[in-house]
N, C-alpha and C positions, 0 to 999 in steps of 0.2 A: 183401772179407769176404763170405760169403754170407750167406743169410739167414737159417742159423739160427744163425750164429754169436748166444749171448746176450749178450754184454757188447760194450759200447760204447765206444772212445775220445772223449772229451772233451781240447778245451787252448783257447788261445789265442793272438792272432794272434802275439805274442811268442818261439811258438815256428817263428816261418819255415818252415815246410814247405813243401816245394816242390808246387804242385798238384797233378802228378801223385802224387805221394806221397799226398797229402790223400783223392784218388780213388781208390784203388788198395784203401786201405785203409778207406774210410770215415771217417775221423776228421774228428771236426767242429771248428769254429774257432769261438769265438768272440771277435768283433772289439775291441780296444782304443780307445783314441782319440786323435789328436792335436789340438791345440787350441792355432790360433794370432789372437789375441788376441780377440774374439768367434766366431770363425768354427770351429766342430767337426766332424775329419772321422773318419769310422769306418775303422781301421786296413786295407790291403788293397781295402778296399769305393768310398769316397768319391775315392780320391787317388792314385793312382800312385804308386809308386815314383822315377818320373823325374819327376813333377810334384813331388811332396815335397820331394827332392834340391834345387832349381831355386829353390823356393819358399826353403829355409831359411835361404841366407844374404842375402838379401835383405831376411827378415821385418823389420820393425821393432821389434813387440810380440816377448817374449821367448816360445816356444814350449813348452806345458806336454802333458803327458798325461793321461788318466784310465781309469779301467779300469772295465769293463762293469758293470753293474746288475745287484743280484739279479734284477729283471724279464727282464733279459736273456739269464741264466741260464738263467731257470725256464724261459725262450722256448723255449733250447735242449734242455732236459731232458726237455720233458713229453710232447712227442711220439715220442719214445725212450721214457719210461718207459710209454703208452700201447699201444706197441709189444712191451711185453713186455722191453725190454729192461733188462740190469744198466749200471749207470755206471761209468766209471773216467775221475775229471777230471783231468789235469794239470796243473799251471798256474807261472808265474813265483813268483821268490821273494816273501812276504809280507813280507820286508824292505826289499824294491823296490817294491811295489804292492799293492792293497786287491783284489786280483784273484781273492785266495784269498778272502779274505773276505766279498766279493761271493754266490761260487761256493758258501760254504758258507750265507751267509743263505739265499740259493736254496733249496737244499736242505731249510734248516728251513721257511720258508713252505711250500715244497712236502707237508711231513710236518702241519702245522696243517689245511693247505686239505681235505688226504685223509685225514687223520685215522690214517695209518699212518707208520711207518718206510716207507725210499725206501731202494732198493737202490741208493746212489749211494756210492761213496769218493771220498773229493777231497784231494790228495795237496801238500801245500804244499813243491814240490821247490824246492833252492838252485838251479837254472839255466833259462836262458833261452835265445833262440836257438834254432841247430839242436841244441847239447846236449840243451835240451827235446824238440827235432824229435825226434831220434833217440832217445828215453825214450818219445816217443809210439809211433813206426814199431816199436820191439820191444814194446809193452805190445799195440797193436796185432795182431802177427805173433802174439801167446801167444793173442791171442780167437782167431784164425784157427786155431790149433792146437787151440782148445777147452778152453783154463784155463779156471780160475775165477774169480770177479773175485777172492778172497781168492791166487789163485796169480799174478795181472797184477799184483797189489798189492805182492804180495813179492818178485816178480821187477824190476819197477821200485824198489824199497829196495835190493836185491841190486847193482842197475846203478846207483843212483844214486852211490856216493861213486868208483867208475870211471871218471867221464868228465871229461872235462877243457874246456877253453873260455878258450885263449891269443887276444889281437889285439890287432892296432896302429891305433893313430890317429892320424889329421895333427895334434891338435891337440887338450888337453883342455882347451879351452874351451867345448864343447857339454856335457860334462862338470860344470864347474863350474858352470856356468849353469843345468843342470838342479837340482844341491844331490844328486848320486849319486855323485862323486868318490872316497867313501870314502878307503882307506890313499894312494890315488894323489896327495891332496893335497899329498904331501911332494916331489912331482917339481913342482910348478906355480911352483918360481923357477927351474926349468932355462932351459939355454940355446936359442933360439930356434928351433934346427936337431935338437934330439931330437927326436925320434919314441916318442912314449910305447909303451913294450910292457906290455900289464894282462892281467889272469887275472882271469875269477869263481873265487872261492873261497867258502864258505860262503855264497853268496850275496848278495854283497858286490864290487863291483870292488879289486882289490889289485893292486899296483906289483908288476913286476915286473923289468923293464930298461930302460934310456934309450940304443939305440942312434942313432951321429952320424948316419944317414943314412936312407933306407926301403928302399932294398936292403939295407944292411944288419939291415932291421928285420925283413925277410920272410927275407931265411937264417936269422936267429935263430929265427922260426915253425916252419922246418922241421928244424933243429938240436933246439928242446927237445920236439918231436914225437919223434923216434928217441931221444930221451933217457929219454922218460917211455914209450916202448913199446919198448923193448930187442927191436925187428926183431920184434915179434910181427906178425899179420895182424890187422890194424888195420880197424875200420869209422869212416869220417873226411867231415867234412862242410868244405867252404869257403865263407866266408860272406862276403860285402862289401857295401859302400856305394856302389853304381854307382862299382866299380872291375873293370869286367870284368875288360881284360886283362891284370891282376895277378892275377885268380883266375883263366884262362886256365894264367897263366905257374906257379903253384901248384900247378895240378892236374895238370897237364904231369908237374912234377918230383914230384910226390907219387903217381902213378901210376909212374914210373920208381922209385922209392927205394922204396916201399912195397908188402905184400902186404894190398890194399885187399880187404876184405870185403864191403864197401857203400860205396860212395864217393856224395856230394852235392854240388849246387854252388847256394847259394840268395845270395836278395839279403837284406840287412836292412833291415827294415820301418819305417815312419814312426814309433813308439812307440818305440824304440829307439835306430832314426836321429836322433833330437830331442838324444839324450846320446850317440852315437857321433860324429856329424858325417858331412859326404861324407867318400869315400875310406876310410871304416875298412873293415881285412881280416881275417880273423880262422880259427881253424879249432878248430872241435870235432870229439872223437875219445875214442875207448876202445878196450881191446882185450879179448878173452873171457879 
């Protein structure tokens, strides 16, 4: 982004962008938290990915999350707004986390302190992940072209009900234990060899399939992919839970079967990974 682009992406760490991504474009993150039983770490910042992983079936105390502080917020905002710049915040669903709501206290303190409105929108999207990723990277791509913040705002409403955000997990037990199970609850007297398939939907996790096995969990991924994008050119992200080379093996087949636009391959992050568990895979995607 140069520097006269005006408007600014904002999100958080929830929505996995891969770093270079992050840099490429400027968009800033701000961090979540995982928090296992006194001990709090700042999403991406404090804790690895593969320390996380490591850490979580071992933990004793049951592992909880929290989302950033208006303070934290403002942290982010004000040197941006200082900067001359306009805001555009992205963030996980406010049905899932206080993270919008954080984001918009920010805001108002910010408008008290200075005694003005703050060119800031803050956008309480239904998804998370790289779905969110890729709401950023195009809201992003529109500053670089020179929208407006009121044209990155409508453009991301445009793209938001388009994208999609299917994955499977070993086990919704990280799930349940979080209290984010939503409609999926009704698979939790399945038999011990499913492989739960779930979709965000309205910013909610929902049930979608119970295939017997994980191969066959990951052909179904790539089956209601070509379903729900009828061979369009598709821009498509793969997402997992230190499960490389099944996203490896994903991207392989999704590159060969598909006319990729932008393709991504990220991990999912500790705030996340808390109700995914190791091994979730997953893929978000849309098409124009």
């Amino acid at each position: 982004m140069s520097k006269e682009c005006p408007v600014k992406i904002v999100t958080d760490s929830s929505a996995h962008l891969p770093m270079v991504e992050r840099q490429k474009h400027h968009i800033d993150v701000v961090p979540l938290k995982a928090i296992f039983g006194t001990r709090v770490y700042r999403d991406e910042i404090d804790l690895s990915n593969q320390q996380f992983y490591e850490m979580l079936p071992k933990a004793k105390d049951h592992q909880t999350t929290s989302q950033p502080s208006a303070g934290e917020f403002m942290e982010a905002y004000r040197p941006l707004l200082d900067a001359g710049k306009e805001i555009v915040s992205l963030h996980l669903p406010s049905k899932l986390s206080g993270t919008y709501a954080s984001a918009c206290a920010a805001k108002t303190e910010l408008e008290v302190q200075l005694k003005k409105a703050m060119p800031i929108t803050i956008v309480d999207t239904p998804w998370l992940s790289m779905a969110l990723g890729m709401l950023c990277i195009a809201a992003a791509q529109a500053a670089e072209a020179g929208k407006s913040r009121e044209e990155i705002v409508a453009l991301v409403n445009a793209l938001i009900p388009r994208l999609n955000l299917i994955f499977v997990l070993d086990t919704l037990e990280y799930l349940r234990r979080g209290g984010r199970i939503g409609g999926a609850r009704a698979m939790l007297g399945s038999m011990l060899n499913v492989k739960p398939l779930l979709q965000i939907e309205h910013g909610l996790v929902e049930p979608l399939e119970q295939p017997r096995s994980r191969s066959k969990a990951l052909k179904r991924l790539l089956q209601i992919m070509e379903e729900r994008t009828h061979h369009q050119p598709v821009y498509v992200s793969v997402l997992h839970a230190l499960a490389p080379h099944d996203a490896a093996a994903l991207e392989k087949e999704i590159r060969s079967r598909f006319d990729c636009k932008e393709f991504y391959t990220t991990e999912i992050g500790s705030v996340i990974g808390v109700h995914t568990g190791p091994n979730a895979i997953g893929l978000a995607f849309y098409t124009d």
